[in-house]
N, C-alpha and C positions, 0 to 999 in steps of 0.2 A: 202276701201275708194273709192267713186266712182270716175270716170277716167273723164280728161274734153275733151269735141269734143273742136277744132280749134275753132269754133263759139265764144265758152265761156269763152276763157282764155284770159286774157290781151294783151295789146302789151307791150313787153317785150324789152328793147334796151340794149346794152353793150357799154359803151366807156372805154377804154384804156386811163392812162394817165401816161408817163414815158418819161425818160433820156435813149436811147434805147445803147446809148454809153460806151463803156467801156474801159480802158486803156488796155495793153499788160496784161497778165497775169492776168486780173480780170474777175471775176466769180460772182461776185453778182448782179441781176438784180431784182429791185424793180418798182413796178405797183401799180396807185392806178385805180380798175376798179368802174367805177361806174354804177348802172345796176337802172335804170328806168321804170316803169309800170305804162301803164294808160288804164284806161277801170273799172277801181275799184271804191270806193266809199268813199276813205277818200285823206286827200293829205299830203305831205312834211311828210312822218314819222310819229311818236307817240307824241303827246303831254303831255308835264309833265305839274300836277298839278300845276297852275297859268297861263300858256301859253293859246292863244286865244285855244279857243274849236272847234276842227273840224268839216269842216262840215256834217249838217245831212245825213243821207242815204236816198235816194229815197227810200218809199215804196215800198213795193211785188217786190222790184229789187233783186239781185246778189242769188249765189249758195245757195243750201240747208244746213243750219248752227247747230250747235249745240253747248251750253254754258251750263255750271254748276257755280252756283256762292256758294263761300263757306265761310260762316259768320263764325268769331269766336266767342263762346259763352261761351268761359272759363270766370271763376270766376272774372278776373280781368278784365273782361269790364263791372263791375259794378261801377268802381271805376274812374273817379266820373259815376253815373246814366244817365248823360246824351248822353254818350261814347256808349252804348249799344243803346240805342233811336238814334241816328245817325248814325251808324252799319245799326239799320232798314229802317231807311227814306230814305240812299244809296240803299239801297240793294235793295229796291220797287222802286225807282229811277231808277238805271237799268232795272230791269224788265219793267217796262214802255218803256224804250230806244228797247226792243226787237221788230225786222221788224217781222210781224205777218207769221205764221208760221216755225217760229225759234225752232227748240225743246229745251228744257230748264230743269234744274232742280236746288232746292237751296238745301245746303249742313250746316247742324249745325258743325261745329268742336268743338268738347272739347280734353278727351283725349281718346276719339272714335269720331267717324264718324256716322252722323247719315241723310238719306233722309229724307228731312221733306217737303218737294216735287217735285213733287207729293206725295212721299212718297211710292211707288208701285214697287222701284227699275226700275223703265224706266223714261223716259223723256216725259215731257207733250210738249203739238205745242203752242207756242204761239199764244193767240188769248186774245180778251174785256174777256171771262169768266173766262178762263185760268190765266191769267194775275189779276185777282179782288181775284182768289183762292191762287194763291201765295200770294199776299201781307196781306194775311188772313193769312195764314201760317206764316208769318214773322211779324205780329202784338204780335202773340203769344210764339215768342222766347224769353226766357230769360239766365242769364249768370247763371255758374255755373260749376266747374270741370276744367280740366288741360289743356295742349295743347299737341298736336301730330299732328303737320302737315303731317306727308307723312303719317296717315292714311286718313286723308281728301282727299288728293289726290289721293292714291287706291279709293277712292270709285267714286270720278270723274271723272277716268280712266276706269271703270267699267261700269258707264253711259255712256261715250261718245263712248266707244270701242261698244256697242251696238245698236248705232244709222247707219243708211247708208246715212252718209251725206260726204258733199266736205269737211267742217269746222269743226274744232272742236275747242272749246277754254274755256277754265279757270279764272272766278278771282275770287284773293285770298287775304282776309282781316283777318289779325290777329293785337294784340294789346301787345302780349307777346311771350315771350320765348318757345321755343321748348323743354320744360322740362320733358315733359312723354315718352319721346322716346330717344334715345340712336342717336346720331348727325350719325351712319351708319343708323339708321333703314330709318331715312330722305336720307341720300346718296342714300338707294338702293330704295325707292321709287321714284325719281327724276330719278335714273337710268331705272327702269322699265319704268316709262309713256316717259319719251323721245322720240321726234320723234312721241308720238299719240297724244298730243294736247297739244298747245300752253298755255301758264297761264302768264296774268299779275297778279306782287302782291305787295300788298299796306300794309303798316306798319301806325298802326294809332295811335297817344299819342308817348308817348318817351320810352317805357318800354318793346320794342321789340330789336332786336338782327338784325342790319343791314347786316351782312355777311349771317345768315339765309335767310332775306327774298332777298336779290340781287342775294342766287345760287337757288333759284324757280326761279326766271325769266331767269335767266342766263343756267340753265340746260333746260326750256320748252320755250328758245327760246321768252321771250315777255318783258313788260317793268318791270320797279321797282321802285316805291315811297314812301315818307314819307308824311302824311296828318298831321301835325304837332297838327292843330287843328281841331278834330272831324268834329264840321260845316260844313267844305268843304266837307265833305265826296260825298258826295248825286251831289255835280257839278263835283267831278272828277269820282265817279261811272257812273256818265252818260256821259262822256267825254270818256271815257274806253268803254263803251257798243257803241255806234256810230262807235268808232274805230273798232272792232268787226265785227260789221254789217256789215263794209262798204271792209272787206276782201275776194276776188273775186276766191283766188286760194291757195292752199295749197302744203305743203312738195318741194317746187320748191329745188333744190339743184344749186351750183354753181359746176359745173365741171371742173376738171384741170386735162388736160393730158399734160406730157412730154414726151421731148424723150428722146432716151437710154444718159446716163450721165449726166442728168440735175435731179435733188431732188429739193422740195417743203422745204423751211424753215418755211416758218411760212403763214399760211393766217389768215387775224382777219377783223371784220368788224370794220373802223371807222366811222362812221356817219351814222345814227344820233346819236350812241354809240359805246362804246369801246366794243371788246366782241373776245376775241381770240378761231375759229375755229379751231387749226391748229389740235388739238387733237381728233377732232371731226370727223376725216375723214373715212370714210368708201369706201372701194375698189370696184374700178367701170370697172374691163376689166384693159388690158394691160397696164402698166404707166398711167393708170387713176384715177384719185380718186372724192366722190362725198364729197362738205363739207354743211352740211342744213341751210338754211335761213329762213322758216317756213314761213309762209302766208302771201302772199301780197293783197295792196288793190293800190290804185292810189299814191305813192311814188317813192321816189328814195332813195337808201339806197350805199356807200361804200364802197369798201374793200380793202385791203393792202395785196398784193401779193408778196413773196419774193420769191425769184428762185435762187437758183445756178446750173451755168451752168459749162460745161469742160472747161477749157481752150481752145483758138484758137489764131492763125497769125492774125495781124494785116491788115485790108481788108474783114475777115472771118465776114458771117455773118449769125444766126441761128435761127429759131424759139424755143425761152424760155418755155413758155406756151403756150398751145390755152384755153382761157376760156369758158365756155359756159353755159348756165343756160338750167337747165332740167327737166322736169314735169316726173316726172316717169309712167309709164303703173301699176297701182293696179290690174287692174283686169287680167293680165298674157294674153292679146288678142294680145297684140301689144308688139312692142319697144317705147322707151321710150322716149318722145316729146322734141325736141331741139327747144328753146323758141327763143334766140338769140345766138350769139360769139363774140367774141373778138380775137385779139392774143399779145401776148407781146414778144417782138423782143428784139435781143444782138446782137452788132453790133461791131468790134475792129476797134478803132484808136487810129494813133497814136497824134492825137490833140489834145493837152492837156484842151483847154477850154470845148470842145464838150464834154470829157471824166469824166472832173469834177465837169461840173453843176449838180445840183439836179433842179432836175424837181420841182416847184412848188406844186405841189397836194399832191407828195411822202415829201416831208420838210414835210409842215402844218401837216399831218397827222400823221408822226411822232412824231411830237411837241406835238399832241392831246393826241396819246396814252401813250406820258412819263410824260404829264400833269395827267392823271388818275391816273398813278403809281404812281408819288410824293406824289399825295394828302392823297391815302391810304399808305403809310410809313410813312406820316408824322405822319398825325392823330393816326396808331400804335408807332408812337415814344413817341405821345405826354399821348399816354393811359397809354404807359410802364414807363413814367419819365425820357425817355431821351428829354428833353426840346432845347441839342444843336442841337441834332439830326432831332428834327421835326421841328426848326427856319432852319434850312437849308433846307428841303425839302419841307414847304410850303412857303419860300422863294423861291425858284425855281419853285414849282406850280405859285408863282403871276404875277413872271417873264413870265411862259411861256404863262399863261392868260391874260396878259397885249400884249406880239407880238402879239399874234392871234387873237386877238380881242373877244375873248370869255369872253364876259360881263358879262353873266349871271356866270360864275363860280367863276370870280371876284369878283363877289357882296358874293355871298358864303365865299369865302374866308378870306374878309375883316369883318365877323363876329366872325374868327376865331385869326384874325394874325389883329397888328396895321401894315400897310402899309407905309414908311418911303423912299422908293423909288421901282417903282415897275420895271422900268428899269432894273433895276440892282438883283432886286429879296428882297434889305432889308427888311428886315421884323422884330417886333419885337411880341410874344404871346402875347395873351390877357391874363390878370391876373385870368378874370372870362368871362367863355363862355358858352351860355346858352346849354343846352343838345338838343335841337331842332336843335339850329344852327348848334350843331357840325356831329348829323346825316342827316340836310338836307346836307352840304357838301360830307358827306361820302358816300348818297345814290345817289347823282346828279358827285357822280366826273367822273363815265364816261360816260355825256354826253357831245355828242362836238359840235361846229360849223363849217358849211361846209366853204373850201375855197372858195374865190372870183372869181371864174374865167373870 
């Protein structure tokens, strides 16, 4: 991948936000950092389908890009005929959205993978001809045959890994079930492209498998939606291609070094999604490790840092963490570009108020991430037929979406659960819930609202 000069890469900022206090004998020190970038070409994050639409990308602006978009043309997006015809009018939709000289390729999925363009096994440059040839290609697809998502993805992996570009990015529209392939053969293709190119992916009609399409996005690092009804297709495909466009830098990692006696619990990003790193870590040099955040454009994005330190005397004071965001050297000329830092401080007192506040940033954001969790335990209580089970867990989802102000997951919620006091969390199930409703919840529950600060 090509490496960027100083010139090209964003401004990068890091704030620390924490209760740096700790009583006698405590050891857990939590951080929420937030990391900021501007110089890019989209803002505030990712937008989910219905939110205002980002804005456009300047023309002939930002890095040398590369996109593979992969239509699914199994059997079942005949069903109804019009599902398929809006598949197309997306999918030419985007392609239109490509900033001209973007390389590009579409990808037919059934239960193979097939180029259908260019069709040459390389990637065509965006351009008026280029661009008129695709959507002629995509005039002429029809449904037919199974699904095998992680073969569509090898072959997307295939294209991009061959292009010498900054960017590289993925979307992926399927309609159905991952039934021609073996739920590892997908594991170990998500495992393979990891880390080579980002993929948003979109679930369209009700008759897909919401945990499939959330670990594409969730393994390649991009978003995850439900287009409930087809129509939309074609405004969130080109909401999705802008966002794309408008991504300035690639593979940044968030670095965390300690020192000797201090271990990393958990890192996860909260905002503008739930999305736990901690597993994800790859070793970076002595007590260092990198964890990946994948391509930014003009955003700010959070993360929830947990650190246990030694014990120390009251007085005793230590650096926790140092954070730092990293552009790595690909091409082996250099070391590896330190964007911005941070650090996160442990401090012993014995004052009891100073020791026991939680930090504002650190609450909300925990409150976000136990708000994801509830929503999927409930919704599996509520799939299993434990009905006490998921009245108390999306009882505590409405609770927790009601403190924080997160509307938008409210409004979700209240399609699912009668709302009886959301104070307190009462809740009583809906007798009959429409299947749209219950996956747009499932697919949207972890996205959050940032704190007020």
């Amino acid at each position: 991948m090509a490496n960027f000069s100083k010139s090209n890469v964003p401004q990068f900022s890091v704030e620390v936000y924490q209760n740096a206090f700790l009583p006698e004998g405590g050891r857990e020190v939590n951080a929420i950092v937030t990391v900021t970038s501007t110089g890019g070409g989209t803002t505030g994050g990712v937008p989910l389908a219905g939110s205002a639409p980002a804005p456009a990308y300047a023309p002939g602006r930002g890095p040398d890009a590369a996109v593979v978009l992969m239509v699914d043309c199994s059997g079942s997006m005949d069903y109804p005929p019009t599902k398929m015809r809006n598949a197309r009018d997306a999918t030419a939709a985007a392609v239109d959205a490509l900033r001209e000289g973007t390389r590009f390729a579409v990808v037919a999925g059934t239960h193979v993978a097939k180029d259908v363009y260019p069709g040459n096994g390389e990637l065509a440059v965006a351009d008026r001809r280029t661009k008129a040839r695709a959507k002629e290609a995509l005039r002429k697809l029809s449904a037919g045959g199974g699904t095998a998502i992680g073969t569509w993805l090898r072959l997307a992996d295939r294209l991009l890994g061959a292009a010498d570009v900054d960017i590289r990015h993925g979307i992926l529209l399927t309609d159905g079930r991952n039934e021609h392939e073996a739920p590892e053969d997908l594991r170990a293709a998500l495992d393979s492209c990891a880390g080579r190119f980002t993929c948003d992916a979109r679930g369209v009609g009700t008759d897909w498998e919401v945990k499939e399409v959330t670990s594409v996005a969730s393994a390649l690092l991009g978003t995850a939606d439900i287009v409930a009804d087809p129509a939309g297709l074609a405004a969130d495909f080109t909401r999705m291609m802008e966002n794309a466009m408008g991504k300035e830098v690639a593979d940044v990692a968030l670095r965390l070094w300690t020192p000797v006696g201090a271990e990393i619990r958990f890192v996860k990003q909260v905002a503008p999604t739930v999305a736990d790193l901690t597993g994800r870590r790859s070793e970076a040099g002595p007590r260092a490790g990198d964890y990946p955040t994948g391509s930014w454009g003009d955003e700010s994005r959070d993360y929830h840092v947990c650190v246990l330190v030694p014990e120390a005397g009251i007085g005793q004071e230590m650096l926790a963490a140092r954070v730092s965001l990293i552009l790595p050297d690909t091409s082996g000329a250099g070391a590896p570009q330190t964007l911005s830092q941070g650090l996160v401080r442990a401090v012993w007192t014995d004052d009891m108020v100073a020791s026991t506040s939680i930090n504002p940033q650190v609450a909300h954001y925990t409150g976000q991430a136990e708000l994801a969790q509830v929503i999927q335990q409930g919704l599996d209580a509520r799939k299993s037929g434990d009905l006490d089970g998921a009245t108390a867990k999306l009882g505590r989802a409405v609770q927790l979406a009601s403190a924080s102000g997160n509307q938008d997951t409210a409004k979700l919620l209240s399609k699912v659960v009668d709302v009886v006091d959301a104070a307190t969390g009462t809740v009583r199930l809906k007798a009959k819930v429409a299947e749209a409703d219950e996956m747009t919840l499932e697919t949207r529950s972890t996205k959050t609202v940032r704190v007020k600060k």
